[in-house]
C-alpha positions as CSV (number, residue, x, y, z in Angstrom):
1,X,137.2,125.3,100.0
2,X,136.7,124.2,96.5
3,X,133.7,124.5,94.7
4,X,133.1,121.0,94.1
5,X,132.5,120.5,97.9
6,X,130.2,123.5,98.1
7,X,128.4,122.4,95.8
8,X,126.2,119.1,94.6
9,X,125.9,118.3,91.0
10,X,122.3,116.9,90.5
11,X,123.5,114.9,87.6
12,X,124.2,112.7,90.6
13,X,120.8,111.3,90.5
14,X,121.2,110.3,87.0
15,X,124.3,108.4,88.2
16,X,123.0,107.0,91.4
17,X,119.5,106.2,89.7
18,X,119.7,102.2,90.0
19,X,121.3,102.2,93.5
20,X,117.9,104.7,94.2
21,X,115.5,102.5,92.5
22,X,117.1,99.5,94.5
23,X,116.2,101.6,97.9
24,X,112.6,102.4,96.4
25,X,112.1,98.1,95.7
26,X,113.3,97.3,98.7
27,X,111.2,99.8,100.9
28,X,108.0,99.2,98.4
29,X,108.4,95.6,99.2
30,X,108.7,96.1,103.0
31,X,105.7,98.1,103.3
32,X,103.8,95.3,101.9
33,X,104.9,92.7,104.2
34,X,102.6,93.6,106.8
35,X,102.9,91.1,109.1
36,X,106.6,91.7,109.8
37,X,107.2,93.3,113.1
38,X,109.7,93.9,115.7
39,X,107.7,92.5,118.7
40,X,108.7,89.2,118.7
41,X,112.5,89.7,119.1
42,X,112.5,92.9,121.7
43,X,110.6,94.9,124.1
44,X,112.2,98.4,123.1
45,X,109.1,100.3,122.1
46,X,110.9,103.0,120.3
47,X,112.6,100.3,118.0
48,X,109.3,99.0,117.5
49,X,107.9,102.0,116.5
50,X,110.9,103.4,114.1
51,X,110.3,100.3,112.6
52,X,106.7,100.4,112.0
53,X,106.9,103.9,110.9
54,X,109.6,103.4,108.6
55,X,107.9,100.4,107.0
56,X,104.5,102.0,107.2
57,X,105.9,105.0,105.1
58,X,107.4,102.5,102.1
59,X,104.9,103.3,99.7
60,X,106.5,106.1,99.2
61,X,109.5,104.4,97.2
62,X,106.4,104.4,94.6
63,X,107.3,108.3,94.7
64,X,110.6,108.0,94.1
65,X,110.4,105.4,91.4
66,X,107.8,107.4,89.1
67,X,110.2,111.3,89.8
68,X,113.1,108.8,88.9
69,X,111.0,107.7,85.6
70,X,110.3,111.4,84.9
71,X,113.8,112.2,84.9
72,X,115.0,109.2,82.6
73,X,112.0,109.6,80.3
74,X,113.4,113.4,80.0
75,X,116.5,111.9,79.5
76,X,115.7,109.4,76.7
77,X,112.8,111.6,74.6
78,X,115.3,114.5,74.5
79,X,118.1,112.3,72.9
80,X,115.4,110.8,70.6
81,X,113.0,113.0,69.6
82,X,111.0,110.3,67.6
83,X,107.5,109.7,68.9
84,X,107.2,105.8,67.5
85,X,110.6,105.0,68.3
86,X,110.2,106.6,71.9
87,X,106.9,104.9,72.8
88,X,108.1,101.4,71.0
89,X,111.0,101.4,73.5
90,X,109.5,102.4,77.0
91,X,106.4,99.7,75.6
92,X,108.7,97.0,75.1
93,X,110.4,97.5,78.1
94,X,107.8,96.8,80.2
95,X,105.1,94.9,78.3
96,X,106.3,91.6,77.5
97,X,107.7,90.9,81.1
98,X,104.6,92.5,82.6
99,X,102.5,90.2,80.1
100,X,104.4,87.1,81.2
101,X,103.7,87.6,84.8
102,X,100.7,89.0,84.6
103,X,99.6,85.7,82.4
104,X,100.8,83.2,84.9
105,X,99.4,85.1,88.3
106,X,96.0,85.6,86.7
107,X,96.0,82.4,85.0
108,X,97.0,80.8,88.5
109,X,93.9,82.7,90.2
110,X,91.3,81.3,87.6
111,X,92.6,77.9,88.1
112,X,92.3,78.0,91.8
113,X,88.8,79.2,91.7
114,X,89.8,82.8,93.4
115,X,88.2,84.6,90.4
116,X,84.7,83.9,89.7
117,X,84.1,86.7,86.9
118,X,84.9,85.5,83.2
119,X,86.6,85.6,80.0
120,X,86.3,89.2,79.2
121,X,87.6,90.5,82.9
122,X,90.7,88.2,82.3
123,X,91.5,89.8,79.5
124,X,91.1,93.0,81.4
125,X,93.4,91.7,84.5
126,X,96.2,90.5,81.7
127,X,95.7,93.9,79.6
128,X,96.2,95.9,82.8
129,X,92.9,97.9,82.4
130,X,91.1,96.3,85.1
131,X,92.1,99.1,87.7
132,X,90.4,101.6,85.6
133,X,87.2,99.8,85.3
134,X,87.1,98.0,88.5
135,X,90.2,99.7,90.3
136,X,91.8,96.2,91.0
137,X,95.1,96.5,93.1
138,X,97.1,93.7,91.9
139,X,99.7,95.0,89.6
140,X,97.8,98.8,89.7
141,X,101.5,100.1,88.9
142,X,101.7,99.0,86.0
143,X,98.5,99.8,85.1
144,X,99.8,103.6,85.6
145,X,102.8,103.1,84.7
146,X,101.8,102.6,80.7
147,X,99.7,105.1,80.5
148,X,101.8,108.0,81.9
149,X,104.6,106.4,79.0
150,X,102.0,107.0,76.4
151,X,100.7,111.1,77.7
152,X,105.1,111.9,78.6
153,X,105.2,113.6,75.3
154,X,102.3,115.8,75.8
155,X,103.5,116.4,79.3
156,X,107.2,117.2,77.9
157,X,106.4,119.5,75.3
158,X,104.2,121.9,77.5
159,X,107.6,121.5,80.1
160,X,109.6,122.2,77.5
161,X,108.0,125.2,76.4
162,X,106.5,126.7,79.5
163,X,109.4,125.2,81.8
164,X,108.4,126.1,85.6
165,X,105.0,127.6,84.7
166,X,104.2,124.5,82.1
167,X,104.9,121.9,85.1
168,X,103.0,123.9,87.7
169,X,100.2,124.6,85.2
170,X,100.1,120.6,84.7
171,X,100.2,119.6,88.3
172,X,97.5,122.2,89.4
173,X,95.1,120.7,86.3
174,X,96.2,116.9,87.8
175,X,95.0,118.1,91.4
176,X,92.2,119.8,90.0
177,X,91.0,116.9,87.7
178,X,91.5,114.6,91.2
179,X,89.0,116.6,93.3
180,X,86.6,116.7,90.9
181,X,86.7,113.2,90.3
182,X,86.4,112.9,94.3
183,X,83.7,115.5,94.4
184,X,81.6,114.0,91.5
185,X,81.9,110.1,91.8
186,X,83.7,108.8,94.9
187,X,82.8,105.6,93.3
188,X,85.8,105.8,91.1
189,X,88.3,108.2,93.2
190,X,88.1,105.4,95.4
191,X,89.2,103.3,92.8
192,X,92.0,105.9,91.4
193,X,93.1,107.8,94.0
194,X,96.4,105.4,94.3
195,X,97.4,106.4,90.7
196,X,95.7,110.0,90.4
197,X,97.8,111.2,93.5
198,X,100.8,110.0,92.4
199,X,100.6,111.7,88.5
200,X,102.5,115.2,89.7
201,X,105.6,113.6,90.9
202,X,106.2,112.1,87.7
203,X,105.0,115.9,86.2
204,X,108.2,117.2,88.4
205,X,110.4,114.6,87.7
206,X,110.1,115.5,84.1
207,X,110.7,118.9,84.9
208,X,113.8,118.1,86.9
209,X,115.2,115.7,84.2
210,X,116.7,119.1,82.1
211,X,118.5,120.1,85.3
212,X,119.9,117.0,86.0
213,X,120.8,116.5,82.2
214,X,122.4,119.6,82.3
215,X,124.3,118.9,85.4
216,X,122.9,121.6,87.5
217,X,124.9,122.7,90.1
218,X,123.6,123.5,93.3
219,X,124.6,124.8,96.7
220,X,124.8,122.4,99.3
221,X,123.0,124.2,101.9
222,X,120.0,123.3,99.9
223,X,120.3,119.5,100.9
224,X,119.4,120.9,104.2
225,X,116.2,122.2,103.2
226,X,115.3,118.5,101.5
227,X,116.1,117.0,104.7
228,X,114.0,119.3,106.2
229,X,111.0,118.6,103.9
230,X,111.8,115.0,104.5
231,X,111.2,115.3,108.5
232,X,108.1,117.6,108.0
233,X,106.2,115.4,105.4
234,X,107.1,112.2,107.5
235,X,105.2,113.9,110.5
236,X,102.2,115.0,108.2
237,X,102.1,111.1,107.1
238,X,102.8,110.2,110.7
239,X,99.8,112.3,111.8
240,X,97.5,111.5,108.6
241,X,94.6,110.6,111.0
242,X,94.7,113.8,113.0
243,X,95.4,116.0,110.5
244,X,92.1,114.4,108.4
245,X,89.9,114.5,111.7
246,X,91.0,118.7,111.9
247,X,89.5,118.9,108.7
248,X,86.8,116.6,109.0
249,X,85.7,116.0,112.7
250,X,83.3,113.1,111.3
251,X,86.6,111.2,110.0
252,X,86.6,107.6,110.9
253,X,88.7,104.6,109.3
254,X,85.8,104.0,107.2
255,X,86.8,107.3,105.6
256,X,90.5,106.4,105.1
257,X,90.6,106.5,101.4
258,X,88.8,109.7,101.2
259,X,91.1,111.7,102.8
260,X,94.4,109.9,101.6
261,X,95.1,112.6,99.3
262,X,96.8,114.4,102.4
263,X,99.0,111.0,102.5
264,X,99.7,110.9,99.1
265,X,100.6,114.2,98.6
266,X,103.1,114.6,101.4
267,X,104.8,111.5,99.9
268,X,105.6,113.7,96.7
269,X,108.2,115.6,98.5
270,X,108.8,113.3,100.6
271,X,109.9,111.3,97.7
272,X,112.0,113.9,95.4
273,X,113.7,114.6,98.7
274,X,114.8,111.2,99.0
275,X,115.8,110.9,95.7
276,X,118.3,113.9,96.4
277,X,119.4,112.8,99.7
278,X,119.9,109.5,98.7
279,X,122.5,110.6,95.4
280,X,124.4,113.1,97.3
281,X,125.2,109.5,100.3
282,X,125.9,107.3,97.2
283,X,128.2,110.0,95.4
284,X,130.3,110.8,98.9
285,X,130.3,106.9,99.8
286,X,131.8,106.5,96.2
287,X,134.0,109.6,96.2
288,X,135.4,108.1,99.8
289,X,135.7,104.2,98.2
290,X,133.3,103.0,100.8
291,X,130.0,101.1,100.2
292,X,130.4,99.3,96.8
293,X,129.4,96.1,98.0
294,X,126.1,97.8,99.7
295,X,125.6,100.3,96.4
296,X,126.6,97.5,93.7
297,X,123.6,94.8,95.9
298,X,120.9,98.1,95.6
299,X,121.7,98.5,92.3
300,X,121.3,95.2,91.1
301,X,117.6,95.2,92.7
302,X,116.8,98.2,91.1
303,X,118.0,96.6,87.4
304,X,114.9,94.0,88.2
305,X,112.7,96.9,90.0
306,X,109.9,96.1,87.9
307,X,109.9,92.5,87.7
308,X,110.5,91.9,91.5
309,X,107.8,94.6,92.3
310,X,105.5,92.4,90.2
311,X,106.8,88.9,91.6
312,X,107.5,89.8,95.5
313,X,104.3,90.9,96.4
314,X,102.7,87.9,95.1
315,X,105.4,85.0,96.4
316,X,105.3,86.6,99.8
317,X,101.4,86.6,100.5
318,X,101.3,83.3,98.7
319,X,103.7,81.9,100.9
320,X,102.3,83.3,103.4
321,X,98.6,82.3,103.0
322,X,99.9,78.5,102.1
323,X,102.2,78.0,105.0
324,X,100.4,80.6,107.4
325,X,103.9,81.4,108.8
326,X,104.0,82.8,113.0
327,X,104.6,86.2,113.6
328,X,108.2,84.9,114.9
329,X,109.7,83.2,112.0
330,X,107.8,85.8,109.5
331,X,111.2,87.3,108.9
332,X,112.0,84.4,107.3
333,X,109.4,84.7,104.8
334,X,110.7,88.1,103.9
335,X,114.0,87.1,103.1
336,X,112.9,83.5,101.3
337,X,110.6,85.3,99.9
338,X,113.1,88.4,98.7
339,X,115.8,85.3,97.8
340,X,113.2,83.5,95.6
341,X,111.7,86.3,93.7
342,X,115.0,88.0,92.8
343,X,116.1,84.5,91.4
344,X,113.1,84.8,89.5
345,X,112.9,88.1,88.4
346,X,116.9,87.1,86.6
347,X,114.8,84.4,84.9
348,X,111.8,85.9,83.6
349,X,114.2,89.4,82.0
350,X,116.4,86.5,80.5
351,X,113.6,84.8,79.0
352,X,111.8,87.7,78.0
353,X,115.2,89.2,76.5
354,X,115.5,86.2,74.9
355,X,112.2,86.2,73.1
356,X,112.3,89.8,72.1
357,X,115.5,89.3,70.4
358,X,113.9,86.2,68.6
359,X,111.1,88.4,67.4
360,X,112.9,91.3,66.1
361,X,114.9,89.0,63.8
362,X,115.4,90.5,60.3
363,X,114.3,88.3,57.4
364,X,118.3,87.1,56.7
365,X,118.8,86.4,59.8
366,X,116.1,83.1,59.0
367,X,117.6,82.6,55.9
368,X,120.7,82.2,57.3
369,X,119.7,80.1,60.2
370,X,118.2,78.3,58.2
371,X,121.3,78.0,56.1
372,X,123.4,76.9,59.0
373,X,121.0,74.3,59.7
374,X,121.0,72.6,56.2
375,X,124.9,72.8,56.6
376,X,124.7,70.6,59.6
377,X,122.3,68.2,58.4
378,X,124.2,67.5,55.0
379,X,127.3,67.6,57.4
């Protein structure tokens, strides 16, 4: 046997990493269509269940999205050193789209009356720093998202130097930093604890990005052990309610957020084992020829992961709350729904595309726009 079938290279997950943030969308975008069920098309309870496990447990593509953004960031701070440069590109990757939708949601709200607060909490909702003052939901992602961009460096150059011990040393201080937040004011871990948790798998997936950069190889019994990590944090998340009732025999619903740090954290591995599992399918599907139609429809999601994470959610309860669609024909709100905001997701990057390259026009570029159009009048 040759050594490429003993072993798996993780630069896989480099390769496979739009196919895997396709899966992440996807799943992200499932578990928020809560009214979907299997109950009004069969009887088979187990089929019922699987489902509503496996749709319950798709917040956990939120995992795998922020190890994969670890990995990348790694990826593009270690070819580019330059601190500017570095936070000018991951900023204007995200912020003008993120602007444009948050604009036209928010703006929509106001309109319709659903926001009663005023000017300066708009500007908080369109700036993405409401969650932190108010821990608003709606686009909390993003929210995250920028701020992690602007601490990677600090974060990469304690990895960098300390390796293992730097990215344990920063995920124990995350965790730490959590439970004192939800030991002092559980005001505000209320708020945070859907970002807070999910900080150390972005930590990792830093730490992972120089051995998938470096094409680690590793032996492929060790995709055994993911797997295995995947089945045993899919029963701790399956069990969250008696697992937080054996610590706390109090624990009610009422209590939920409080203890979801036993949810979130499961979904950390849950998520990098994923990730793994899901580049070593792609890589022997492509090795095999089989699946390109499947891989190349994943991985065109996971181009527009950002922008149909911020549009889906929205459409679909809109939709939803406008037409108040029957439990039976709800599937077809998912896929109008996923049709219509991946339509829109093309159109908002190309506009947004557009504009940037507008804006970044050099000085004779006008001039000789400008030029060209004189020609054409005099013409």
């Amino acid at each position: 046997m040759t050594k490429a079938k003993k072993t798996f290279n993780l630069f896989a997950i480099s390769e496979a990493r739009n196919v895997i943030f396709g899966i992440a969308t996807l799943w992200i975008g499932l578990f928020h269509s809560f009214e979907l069920s299997l109950k009004p098309y069969t009887d088979n309870k187990f089929l019922i269940d699987a489902f509503k496990l496996f749709k319950g447990t798709g917040n956990v593509g939120v995992d795998m999205f922020l190890f994969l953004s670890g990995v990348g960031l790694f990826f593009s701070f270690t070819k580019d050193g330059k601190l500017l440069s570095f936070w000018k590109k991951r900023l204007m990757r995200v912020l003008p789209t993120a602007l444009l939708i948050g604009i036209v949601f928010f703006s929509i709200r106001y309109v319709e009356g659903r926001y009663q607060s005023g000017f300066p909490a708009y500007l908080k909702r369109i700036s993405f720093t409401y969650f932190y003052f108010r821990g608003e939901r709606v686009f909390w992602f993003i929210s995250l998202i920028l701020v992690l961009y602007i601490a990677f460096p600090i974060f990469y150059k304690i990895i960098e130097r300390f390796r293992l011990g730097g990215m344990l040393g920063l995920v124990a201080l995350v965790v730490a930093f959590t439970f004192t937040v939800r030991a002092i004011s559980p005001y505000y871990y209320d708020f945070w604890e859907i970002g807070l948790c999910r900080v150390p798998v972005f930590i990792i997936g830093i730490w992972a990005g120089k051995f998938v950069m470096e094409k680690r190889e590793i032996s492929r019994h060790w995709l055994w052990a993911f797997l295995a990590v995947a089945v045993g944090m899919l029963f701790i998340i399956g069990n969250f309610g008696a697992i937080a009732k054996a610590i706390n025999p109090a624990y009610n619903k009422d209590m939920e957020t409080m203890y979801m740090f036993i949810w979130r954290y499961a979904s950390c591995p849950l998520g990098i084992s994923l990730v793994v599992l899901d580049a070593f399918v792609c890589t022997e599907l492509r090795h095999r020829g089989r699946g390109n139609l499947l891989r190349n429809f994943f991985e065109f999601v996971g181009i527009y992961s950002m922008e149909y994470y911020m549009i889906y959610l929205n459409i679909n309860s809109y939709l939803d709350r406008v037409f108040e669609i029957s439990d039976k024909h709800y599937i077809m709100l998912y896929f109008g729904s996923f049709v219509f905001s991946l339509a829109l997701c093309v159109v908002v990057r190309k506009l947004c595309d557009y504009f940037m390259a507008y804006m970044q026009r050099k000085p004779k570029d006008w001039e000789e726009l400008r030029a060209q159009r004189k020609r054409k009048k005099t013409a």
